[in-house]
MARBAZA-828497 format. One line per 4 residues: number of its first residue (from 1); their letters; for each residue x, y, z of C-alpha. Coordinates in nm, 2 decimals. Example, Ala and Ser with C-alpha at 12.3 -4.5 7.8 and 13.67 -1.06 7.14 Angstrom:
BEGIN
1) as) 1.23 -0.45 0.78 ~ 1.37 -0.11 0.71
//
This chain:
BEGIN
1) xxxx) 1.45 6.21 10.38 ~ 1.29 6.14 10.06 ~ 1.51 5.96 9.79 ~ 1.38 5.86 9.41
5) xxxx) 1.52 5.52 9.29 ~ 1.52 5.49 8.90 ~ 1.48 5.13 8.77 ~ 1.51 4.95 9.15
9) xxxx) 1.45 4.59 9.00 ~ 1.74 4.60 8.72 ~ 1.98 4.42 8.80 ~ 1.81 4.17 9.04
13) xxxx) 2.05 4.26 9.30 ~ 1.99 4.67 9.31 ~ 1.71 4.61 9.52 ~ 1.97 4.60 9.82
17) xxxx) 2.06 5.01 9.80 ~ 1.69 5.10 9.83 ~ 1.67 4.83 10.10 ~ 1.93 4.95 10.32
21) xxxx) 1.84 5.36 10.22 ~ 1.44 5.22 10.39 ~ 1.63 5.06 10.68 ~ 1.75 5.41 10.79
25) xxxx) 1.43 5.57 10.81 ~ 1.39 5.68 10.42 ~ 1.12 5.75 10.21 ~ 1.23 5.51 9.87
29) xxxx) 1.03 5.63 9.61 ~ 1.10 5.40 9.29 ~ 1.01 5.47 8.94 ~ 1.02 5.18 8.70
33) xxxx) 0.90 5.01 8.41 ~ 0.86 4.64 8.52 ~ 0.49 4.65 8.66 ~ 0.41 4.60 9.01
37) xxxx) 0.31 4.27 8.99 ~ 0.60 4.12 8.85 ~ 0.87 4.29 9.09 ~ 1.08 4.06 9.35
41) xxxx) 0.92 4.06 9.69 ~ 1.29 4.20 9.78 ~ 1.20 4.43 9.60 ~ 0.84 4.58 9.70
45) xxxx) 0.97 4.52 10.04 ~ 1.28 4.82 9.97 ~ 1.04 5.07 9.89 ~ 0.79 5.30 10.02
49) xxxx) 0.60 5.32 9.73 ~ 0.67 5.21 9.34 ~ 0.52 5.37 9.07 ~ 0.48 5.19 8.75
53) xxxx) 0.54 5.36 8.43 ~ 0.51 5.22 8.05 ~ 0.87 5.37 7.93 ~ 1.15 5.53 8.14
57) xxxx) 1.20 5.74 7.82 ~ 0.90 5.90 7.85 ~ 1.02 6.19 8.02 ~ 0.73 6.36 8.04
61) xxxx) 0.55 6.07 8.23 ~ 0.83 6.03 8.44 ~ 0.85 6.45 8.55 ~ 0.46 6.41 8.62
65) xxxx) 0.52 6.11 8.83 ~ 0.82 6.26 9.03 ~ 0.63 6.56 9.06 ~ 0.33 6.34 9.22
69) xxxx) 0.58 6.18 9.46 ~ 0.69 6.55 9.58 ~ 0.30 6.69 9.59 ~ 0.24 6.39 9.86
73) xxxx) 0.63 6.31 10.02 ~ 0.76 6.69 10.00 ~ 1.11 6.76 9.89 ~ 1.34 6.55 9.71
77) xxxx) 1.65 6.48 9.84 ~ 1.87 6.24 9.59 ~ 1.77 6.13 9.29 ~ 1.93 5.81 9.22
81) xxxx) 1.99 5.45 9.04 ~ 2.33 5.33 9.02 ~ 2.29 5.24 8.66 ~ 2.50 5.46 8.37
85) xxxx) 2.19 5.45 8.15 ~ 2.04 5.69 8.34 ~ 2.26 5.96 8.48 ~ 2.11 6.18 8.24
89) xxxx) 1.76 6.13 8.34 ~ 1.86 6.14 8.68 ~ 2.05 6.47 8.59 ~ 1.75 6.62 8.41
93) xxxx) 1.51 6.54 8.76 ~ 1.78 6.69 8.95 ~ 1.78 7.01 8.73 ~ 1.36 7.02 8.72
97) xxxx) 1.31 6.99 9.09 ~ 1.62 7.17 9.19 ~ 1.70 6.85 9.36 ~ 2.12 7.01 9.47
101) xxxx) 2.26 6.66 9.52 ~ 2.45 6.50 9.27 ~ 2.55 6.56 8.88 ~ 2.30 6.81 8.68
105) xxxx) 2.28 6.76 8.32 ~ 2.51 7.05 8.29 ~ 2.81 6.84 8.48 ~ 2.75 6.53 8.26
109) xxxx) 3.02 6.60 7.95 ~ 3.25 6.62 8.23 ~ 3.21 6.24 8.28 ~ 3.02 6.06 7.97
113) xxxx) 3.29 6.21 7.67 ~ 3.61 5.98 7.71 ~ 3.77 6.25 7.55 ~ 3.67 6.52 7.86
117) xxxx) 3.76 6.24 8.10 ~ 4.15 6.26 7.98 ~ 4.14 6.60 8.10 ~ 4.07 6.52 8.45
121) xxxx) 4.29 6.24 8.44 ~ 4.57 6.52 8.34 ~ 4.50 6.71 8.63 ~ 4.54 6.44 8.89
125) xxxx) 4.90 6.42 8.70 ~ 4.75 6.07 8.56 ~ 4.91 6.02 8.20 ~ 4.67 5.91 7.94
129) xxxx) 4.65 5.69 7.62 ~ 4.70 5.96 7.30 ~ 4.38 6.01 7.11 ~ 4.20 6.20 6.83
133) xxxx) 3.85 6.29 6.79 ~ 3.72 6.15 6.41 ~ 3.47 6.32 6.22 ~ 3.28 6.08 6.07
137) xxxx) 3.31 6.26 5.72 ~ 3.67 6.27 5.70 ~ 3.84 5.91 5.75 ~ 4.16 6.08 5.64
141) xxxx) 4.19 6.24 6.02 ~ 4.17 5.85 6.14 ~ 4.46 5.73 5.90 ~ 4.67 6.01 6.01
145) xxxx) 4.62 5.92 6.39 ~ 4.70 5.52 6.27 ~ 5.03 5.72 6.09 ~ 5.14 5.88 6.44
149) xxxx) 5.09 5.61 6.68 ~ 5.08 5.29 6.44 ~ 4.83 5.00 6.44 ~ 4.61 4.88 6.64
153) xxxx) 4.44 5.15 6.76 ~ 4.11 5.18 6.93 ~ 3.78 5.32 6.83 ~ 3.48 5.38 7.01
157) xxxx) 3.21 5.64 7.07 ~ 3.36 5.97 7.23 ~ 2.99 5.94 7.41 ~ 2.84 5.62 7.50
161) xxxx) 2.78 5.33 7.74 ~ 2.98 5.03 7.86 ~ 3.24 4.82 7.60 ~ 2.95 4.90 7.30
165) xxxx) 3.02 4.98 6.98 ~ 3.42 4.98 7.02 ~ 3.67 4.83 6.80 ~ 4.03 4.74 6.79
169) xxxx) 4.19 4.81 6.45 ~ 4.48 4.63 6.36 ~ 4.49 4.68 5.98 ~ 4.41 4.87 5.72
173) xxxx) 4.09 4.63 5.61 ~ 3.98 4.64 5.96 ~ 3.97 5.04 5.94 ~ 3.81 5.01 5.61
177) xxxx) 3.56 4.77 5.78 ~ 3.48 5.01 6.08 ~ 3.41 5.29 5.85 ~ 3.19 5.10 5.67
181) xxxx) 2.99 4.98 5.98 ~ 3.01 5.34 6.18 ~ 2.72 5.52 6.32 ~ 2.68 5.93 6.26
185) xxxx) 2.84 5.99 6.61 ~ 3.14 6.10 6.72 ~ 3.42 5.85 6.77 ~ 3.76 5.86 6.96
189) xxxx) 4.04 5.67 6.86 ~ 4.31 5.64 7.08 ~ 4.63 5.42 7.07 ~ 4.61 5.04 7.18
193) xxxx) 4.80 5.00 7.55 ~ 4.95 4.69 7.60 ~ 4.83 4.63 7.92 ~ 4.51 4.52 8.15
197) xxxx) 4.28 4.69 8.32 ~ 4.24 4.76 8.67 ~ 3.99 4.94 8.86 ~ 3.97 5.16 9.19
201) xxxx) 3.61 5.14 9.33 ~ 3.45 5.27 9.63 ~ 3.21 5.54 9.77 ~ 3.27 5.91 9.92
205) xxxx) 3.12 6.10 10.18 ~ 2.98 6.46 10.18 ~ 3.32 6.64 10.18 ~ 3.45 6.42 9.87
209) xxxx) 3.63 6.18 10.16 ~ 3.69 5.81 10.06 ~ 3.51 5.57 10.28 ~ 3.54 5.29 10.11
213) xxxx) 3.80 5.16 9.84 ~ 3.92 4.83 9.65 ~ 3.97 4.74 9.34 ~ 3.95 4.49 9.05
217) xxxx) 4.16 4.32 8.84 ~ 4.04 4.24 8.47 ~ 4.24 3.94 8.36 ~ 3.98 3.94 8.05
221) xxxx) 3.93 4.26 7.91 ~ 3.56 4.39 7.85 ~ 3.63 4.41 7.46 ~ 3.84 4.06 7.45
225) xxxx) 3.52 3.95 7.60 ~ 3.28 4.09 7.34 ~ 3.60 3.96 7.06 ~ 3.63 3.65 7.22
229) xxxx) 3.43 3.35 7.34 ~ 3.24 3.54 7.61 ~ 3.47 3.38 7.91 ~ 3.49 3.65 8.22
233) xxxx) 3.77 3.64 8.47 ~ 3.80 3.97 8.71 ~ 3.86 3.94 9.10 ~ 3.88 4.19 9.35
237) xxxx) 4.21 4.35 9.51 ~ 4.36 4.54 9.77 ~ 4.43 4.89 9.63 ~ 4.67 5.01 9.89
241) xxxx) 4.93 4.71 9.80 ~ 4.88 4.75 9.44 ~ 4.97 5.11 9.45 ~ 4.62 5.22 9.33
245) xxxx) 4.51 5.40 9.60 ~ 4.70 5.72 9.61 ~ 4.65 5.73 9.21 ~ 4.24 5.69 9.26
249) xxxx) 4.26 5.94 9.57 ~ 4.37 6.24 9.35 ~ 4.11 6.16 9.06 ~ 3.84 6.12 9.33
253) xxxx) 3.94 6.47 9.36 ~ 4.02 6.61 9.06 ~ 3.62 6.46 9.01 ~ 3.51 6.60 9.30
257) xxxx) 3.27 6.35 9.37 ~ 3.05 6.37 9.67 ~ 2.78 6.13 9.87 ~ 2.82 5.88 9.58
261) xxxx) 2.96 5.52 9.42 ~ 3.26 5.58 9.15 ~ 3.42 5.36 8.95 ~ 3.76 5.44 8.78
265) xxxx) 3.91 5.24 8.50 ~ 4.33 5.24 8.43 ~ 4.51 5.06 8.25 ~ 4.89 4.86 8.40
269) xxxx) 5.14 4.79 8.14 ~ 5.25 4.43 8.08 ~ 5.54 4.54 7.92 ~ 5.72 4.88 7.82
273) xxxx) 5.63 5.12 7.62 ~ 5.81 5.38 7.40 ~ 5.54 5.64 7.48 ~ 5.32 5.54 7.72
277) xxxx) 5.57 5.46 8.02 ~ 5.72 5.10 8.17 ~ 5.60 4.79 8.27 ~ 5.32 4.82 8.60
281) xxxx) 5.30 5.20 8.53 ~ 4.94 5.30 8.55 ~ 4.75 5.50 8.30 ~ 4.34 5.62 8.32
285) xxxx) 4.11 5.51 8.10 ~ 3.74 5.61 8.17 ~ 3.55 5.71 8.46 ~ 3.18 5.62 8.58
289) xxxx) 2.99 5.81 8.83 ~ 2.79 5.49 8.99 ~ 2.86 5.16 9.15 ~ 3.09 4.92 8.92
293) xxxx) 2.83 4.67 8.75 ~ 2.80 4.32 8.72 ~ 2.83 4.19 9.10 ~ 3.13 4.34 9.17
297) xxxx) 2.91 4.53 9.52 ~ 2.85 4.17 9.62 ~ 3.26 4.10 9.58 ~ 3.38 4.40 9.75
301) xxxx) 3.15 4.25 10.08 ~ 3.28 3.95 10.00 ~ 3.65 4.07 9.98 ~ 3.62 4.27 10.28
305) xxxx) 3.34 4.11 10.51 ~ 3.15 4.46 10.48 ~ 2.83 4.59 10.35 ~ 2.88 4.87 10.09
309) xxxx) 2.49 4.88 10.04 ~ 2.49 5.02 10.40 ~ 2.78 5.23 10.37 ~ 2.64 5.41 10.04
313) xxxx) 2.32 5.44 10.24 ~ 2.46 5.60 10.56 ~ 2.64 5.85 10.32 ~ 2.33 6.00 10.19
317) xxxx) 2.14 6.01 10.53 ~ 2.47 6.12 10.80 ~ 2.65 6.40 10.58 ~ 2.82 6.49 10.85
321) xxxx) 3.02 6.36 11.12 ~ 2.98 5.97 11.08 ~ 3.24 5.77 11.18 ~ 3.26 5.44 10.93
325) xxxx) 3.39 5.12 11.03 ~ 3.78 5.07 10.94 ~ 3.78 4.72 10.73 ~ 4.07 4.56 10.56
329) xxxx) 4.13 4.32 10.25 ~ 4.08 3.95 10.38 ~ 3.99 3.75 10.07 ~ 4.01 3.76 9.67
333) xxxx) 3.67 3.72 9.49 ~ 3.68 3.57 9.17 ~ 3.40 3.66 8.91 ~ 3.44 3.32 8.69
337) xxxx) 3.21 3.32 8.36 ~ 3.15 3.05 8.13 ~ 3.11 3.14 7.72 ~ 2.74 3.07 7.59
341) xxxx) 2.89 2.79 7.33 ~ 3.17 2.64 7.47 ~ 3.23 2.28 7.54 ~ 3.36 2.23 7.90
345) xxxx) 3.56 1.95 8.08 ~ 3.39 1.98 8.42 ~ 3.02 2.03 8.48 ~ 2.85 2.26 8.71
349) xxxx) 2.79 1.98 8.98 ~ 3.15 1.88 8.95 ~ 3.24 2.24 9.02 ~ 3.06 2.29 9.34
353) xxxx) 3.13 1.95 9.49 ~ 3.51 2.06 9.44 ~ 3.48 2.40 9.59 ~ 3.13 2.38 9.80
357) xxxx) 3.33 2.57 10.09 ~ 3.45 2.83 9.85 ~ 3.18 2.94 9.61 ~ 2.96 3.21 9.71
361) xxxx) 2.66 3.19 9.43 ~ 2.64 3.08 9.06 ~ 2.44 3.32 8.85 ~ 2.28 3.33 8.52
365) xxxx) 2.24 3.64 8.42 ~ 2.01 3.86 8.20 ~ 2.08 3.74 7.84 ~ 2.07 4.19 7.74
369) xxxx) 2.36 4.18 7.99 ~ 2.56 3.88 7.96 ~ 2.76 3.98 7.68 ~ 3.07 4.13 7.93
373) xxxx) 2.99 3.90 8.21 ~ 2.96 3.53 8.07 ~ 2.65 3.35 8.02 ~ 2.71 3.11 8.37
377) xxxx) 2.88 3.29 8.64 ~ 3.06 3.11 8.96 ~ 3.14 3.37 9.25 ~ 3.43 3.25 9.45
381) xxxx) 3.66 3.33 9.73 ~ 4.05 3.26 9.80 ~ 4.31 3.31 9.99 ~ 4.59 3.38 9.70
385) xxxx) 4.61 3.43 9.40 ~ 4.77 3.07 9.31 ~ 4.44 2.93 9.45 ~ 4.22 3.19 9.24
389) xxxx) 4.42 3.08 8.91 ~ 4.37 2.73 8.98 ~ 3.97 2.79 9.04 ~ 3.99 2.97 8.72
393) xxxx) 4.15 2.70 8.53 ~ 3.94 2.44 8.64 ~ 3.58 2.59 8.60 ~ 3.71 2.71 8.23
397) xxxx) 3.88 2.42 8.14 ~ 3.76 2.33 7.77 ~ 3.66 1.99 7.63 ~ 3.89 2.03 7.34
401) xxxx) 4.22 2.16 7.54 ~ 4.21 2.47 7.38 ~ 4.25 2.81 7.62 ~ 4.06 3.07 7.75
405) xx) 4.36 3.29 7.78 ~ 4.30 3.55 7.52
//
């Protein structure tokens, strides 16, 4: 089997698909644009063969190189990398070498316009957030949205990446401001839900069977985070006592997604709603066809004592009749991170003397990706959530008393 591997270096910890994919007897074939020199050993040591190219958006450098990989390997059978930013290069290889796994570019609006996504949503008998496309020439469609469904509202790109680029409007200077800022794209605006988000992660097998499931809780919301002082709190959770299971099953299949990561966003209400529904009912939100960023692979291991690496890998090589390991929730992992300019009480020292048998790792991550995950970030596990909240408190408590509670 010969798989190509888009970007294998970014983030550091990628590395460990294209390891486990090598362990079970496949060709990794990585295309990057960090140069060979410069990788992580764990990295070099994942692939077959890496193949250095100047810009990823070069298309025409990265067909020629692809194509070089098939002229010497033979048929390509995945084309991956785990990262949103490039589904649609991976899409456009797919479509080029009539690679049949996976999402062509044809199948992309299906999953990259939020609007599209409410659709699905709607068929798995998941209610949605309402919404209205704006032109960006006629502010006069926002201001009657605003009139139906009152302030705030939200507004982001019906296309786009990741938290980027969205705003919440709560007045009518704030709409005047994000007029004045907007690209030329299309925007959606839908109504604000009073509520936090939680996830339902996992990975399917070749029939569009769930393998492997959890969940996270966002107690910081990724646009509070970009609002706010850059403080992250999110920990993983068992989607089968939370109810979140049998709502993520039917929009696994209303995606139909096959041999491959997903990661669904909702929303739970905090309190009632006139139109959306009552307190702890579940709305969807977006949908991303790739393994949940940040660490959050590391904290589903963690959670469950498993290795989804390996489980991802064994559901491109088996298609067929492979029996996976049953697992079960055992612990809640806590992604803890620390805002860029804030003052705190306890220093990093202080925090793993006090819970050296319960942190896992303390990162720093890329600054071009910090901005959603905290500038210092402190991986721990617990046994409840009382013990979670009071890791939380402690590692975030701030010099001058004030909260990170947003």
């Amino acid at each position: 089997m010969n798989v190509i591997f888009i970007s294998p270096n970014f983030p550091e910890h990628f590395y460990n698909f294209c390891d486990r994919l090598k362990r079970l007897g496949v060709n990794v074939l990585g295309l990057g644009d960090c140069p060979y020199d410069q990788l992580d050993r764990r990295v070099v040591d994942s692939l077959t063969e890496y193949r250095w190219l100047p810009s990823l958006e070069d298309y025409e450098t990265v067909y020629r190189a692809a194509a070089d990989y098939i002229a010497r390997y033979g048929r390509i059978d995945y084309v991956e990398s785990q990262n949103e930013y490039w589904l649609e290069l991976e899409a456009r290889l797919r479509d080029d070498f009539n690679v049949s796994s996976g999402f062509r570019v044809a199948d992309l609006a299906d999953f990259k316009s939020k609007s599209k996504m409410k659709t699905f949503y709607a068929s798995a008998g998941v209610k949605t957030t309402r919404f209205r496309l704006v032109d960006p020439l006629d502010i006069e469609v926002l201001k009657a949205f605003v009139a139906e469904v009152g302030y705030p509202i939200v507004v982001k790109p019906d296309s786009g990446v990741g938290a980027s680029d969205t705003w919440r409007i709560s007045s009518e200077p704030e709409l005047a401001a994000f007029w004045t800022a907007k690209r030329d794209v299309q925007y959606i605006a839908e109504e604000f839900a009073p509520g936090h988000v939680e996830t339902f992660d996992g990975i399917t097998g070749a029939e569009g069977e769930i393998l492997f499931a959890t969940g996270q809780v966002m107690a910081v919301s990724p646009l509070d985070m970009l609002r706010g002082a850059g403080e992250n709190v999110s920990y993983t959770t068992d989607v089968v006592s939370t109810g979140l299971y049998q709502i993520g099953e039917r929009v696994v299949k209303a995606f139909d997604v096959k041999s491959r990561f997903f990661h669904f966003e909702f929303f739970r209400l905090d309190v009632d709603h006139p139109y959306l529904g009552r307190k702890g009912d579940v709305l969807g939100l977006e949908v991303n066809m790739r393994a949940p960023g940040g660490y959050i692979p590391d904290k589903m291991n963690y959670a469950y004592d498993v290795d989804v690496y390996q489980i991802w890998a064994e559901s491109l090589v088996y298609r067929a009749n492979r029996s996976f390991p049953n697992y079960a929730f055992k612990y809640y992992v806590a992604h803890i991170g620390r805002g860029p300019q804030i003052q705190y009480a306890h220093s990093p020292e202080e925090i793993r003397e006090r819970f050296r048998r319960r942190l896992l790792y303390e990162k720093e991550p890329p600054k071009s990706i910090n901005g959603t995950m905290g500038s210092r970030v402190f991986l721990l596990r617990s046994e409840s959530i009382d013990e979670l909240n009071g890791q939380s408190e402690f590692i975030l408590q701030r010099s001058d008393g004030t909260s990170w509670r947003v």
